[in-house]
C-alpha positions in Angstrom: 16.9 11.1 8.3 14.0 9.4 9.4 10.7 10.4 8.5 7.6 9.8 11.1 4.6 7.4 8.9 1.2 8.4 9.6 -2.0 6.1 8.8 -5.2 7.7 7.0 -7.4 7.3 10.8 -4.1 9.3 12.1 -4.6 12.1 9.2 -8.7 12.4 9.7 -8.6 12.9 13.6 -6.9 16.3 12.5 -9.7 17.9 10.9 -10.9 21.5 12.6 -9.4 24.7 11.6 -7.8 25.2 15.1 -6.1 21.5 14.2 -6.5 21.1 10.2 -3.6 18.4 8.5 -4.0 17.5 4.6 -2.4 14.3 3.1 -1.3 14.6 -0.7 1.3 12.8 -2.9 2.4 10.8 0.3 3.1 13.4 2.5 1.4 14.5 5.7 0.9 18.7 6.2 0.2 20.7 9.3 -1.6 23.6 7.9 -3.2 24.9 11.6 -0.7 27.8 11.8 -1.5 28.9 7.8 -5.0 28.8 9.2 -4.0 31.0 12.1 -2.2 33.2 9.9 -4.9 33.7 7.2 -8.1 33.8 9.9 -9.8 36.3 8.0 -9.1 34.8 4.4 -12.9 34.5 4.1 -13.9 32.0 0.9 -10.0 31.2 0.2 -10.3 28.9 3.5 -13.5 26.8 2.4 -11.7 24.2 0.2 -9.0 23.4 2.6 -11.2 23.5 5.6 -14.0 21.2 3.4 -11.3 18.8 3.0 -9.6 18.8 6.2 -8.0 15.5 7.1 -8.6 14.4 4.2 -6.0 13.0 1.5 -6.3 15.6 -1.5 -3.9 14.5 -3.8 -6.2 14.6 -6.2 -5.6 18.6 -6.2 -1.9 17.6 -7.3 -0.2 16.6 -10.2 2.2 13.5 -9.7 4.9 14.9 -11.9 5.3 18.3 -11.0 4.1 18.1 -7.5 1.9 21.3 -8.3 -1.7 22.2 -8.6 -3.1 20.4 -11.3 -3.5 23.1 -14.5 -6.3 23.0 -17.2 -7.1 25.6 -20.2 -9.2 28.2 -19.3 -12.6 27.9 -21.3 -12.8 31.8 -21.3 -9.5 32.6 -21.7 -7.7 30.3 -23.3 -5.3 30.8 -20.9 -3.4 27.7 -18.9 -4.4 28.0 -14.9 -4.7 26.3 -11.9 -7.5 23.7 -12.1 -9.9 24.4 -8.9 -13.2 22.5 -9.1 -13.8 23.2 -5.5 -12.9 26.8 -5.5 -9.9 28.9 -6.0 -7.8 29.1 -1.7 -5.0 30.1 -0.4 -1.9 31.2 -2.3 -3.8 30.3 -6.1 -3.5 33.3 -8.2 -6.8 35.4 -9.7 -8.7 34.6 -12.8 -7.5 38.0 -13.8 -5.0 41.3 -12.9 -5.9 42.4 -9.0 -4.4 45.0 -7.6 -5.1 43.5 -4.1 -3.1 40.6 -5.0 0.2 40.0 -3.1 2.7 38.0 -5.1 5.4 37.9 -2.5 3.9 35.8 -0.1 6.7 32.9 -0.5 6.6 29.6 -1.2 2.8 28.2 -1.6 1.5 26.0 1.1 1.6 23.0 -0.9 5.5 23.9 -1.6 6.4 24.6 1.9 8.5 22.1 4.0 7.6 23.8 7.0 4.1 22.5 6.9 5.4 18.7 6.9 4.9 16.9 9.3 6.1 13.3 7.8 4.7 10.6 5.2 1.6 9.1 4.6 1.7 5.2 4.6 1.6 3.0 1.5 -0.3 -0.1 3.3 -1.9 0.4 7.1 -1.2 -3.5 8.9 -2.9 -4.5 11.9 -0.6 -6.7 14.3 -2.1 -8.4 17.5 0.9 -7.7 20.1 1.0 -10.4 23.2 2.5 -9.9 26.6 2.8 -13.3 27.8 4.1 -12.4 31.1 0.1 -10.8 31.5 -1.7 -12.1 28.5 -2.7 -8.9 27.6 -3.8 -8.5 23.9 -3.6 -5.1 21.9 -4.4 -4.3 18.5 -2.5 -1.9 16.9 -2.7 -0.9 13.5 0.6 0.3 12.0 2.8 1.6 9.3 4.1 -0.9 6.8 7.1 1.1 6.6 7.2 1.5 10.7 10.3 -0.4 12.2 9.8 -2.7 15.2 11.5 0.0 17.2 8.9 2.4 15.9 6.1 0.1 16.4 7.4 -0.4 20.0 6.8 3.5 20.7 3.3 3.1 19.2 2.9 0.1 21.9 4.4 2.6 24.8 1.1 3.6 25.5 -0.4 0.4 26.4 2.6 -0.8 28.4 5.0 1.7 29.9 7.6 -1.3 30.3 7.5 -2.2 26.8 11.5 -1.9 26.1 11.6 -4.6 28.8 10.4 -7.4 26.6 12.0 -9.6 24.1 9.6 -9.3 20.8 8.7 -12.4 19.1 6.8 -13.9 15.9 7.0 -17.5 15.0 9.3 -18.1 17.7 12.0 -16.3 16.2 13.0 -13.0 17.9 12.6 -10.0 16.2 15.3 -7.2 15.1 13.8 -4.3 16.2 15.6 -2.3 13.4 14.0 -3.8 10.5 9.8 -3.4 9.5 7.5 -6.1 9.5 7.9 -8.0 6.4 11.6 -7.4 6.5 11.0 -9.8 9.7 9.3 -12.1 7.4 5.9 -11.0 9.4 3.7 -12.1 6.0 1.1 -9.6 5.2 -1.9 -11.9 4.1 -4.4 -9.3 3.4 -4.5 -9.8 -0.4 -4.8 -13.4 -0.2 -7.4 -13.2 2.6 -9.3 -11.1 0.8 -8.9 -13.3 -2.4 -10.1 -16.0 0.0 -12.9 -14.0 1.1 -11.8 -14.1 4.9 -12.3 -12.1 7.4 -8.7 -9.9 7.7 -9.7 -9.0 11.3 -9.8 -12.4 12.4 -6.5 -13.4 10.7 -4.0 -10.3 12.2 -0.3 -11.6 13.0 0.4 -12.3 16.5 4.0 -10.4 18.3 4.7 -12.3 21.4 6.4 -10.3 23.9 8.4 -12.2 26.5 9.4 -10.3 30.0 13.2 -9.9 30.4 15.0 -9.1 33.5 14.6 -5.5 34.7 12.0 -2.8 33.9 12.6 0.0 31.6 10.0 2.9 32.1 10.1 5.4 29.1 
């Protein structure tokens, strides 16, 4: 299977209840229909819309992959830890009898919310068209093949699967990532240099072939 990457900017443009994503432990969540469905859930929206597209992994602990727990001050008793205020499908302090308990899996547990994977490292890439000389930045997933990057690029240049993709003069294989293309990622040592990263982006060449493919 392969899983769609999604960069931070990607995550935060998401952020109104009628089109609300969350990032947490690396993975990317839809959660605009559980807003839909739970319209009139009053306070138990807040945190989630407070920290819409947002990463809150924070919320989560690594190991489990559940709500981080604490001990209850007041009642000694283990619970979900909640600075920001108990939401959707986290249990009462105490016995409700206007609690449901068979509302499924929790949000945080569903796969139907997930829409794909938060990236490790966001790259920039400079990518060439040197029939035009037309430059675009794009700023990618590290784990995004070429081929994946190229749909990314569609936007810009409808003819894209036309070209022959290029770095160092060397053509690319459009089925491996970036550094698997030995396209360095400098950013580290940049930044140890104390160098501007957006002047120093990796140029793609891209160099017209013989017919035009429109996707």
């Amino acid at each position: 299977m392969t899983h769609r990457y999604f960069t931070p900017a990607e995550v935060s443009a998401h952020n109104t209840a009628a089109d609300l994503w969350l990032s947490f432990l690396g993975t990317v969540s839809d959660l605009t229909p559980l807003m839909e469905q739970h319209a009139a859930g009053g306070a138990l929206l807040v945190p989630i819309m407070a920290s819409a597209g947002q990463d809150v992994s924070s919320w989560f602990d690594p190991d489990t992959k559940d709500l981080q727990r604490h001990v209850d001050p007041l009642t000694s008793c283990v619970r979900y830890y909640t600075p920001r205020g108990r939401f959707l499908h986290v249990p009462p302090a105490g016995p409700r009898s206007d609690w449901a308990t068979d509302t499924g899996p929790p949000w945080w547990r569903d796969q139907r919310y997930q829409v794909g994977l938060l990236t490790s490292k966001t790259r920039c890439i400079r990518v060439i068209n040197t029939l035009t000389s037309q430059e675009q930045l794009l700023q990618v997933c590290s784990e995004e093949t070429l081929a994946q990057i190229l749909q990314r690029y569609l936007r810009y240049n409808a003819h894209a699967c036309s070209y022959t993709w290029t770095h160092g003069g060397e053509p690319l294989d459009m089925s491996r990532t970036l550094s698997q293309n030995l396209v360095q990622d400098d950013d580290h040592e940049l930044q140890h240099l104390r160098l501007d990263r957006d002047r120093h982006h990796p140029a793609l060449l891209l160099h017209f072939n013989d017919d035009l493919t429109d996707l």
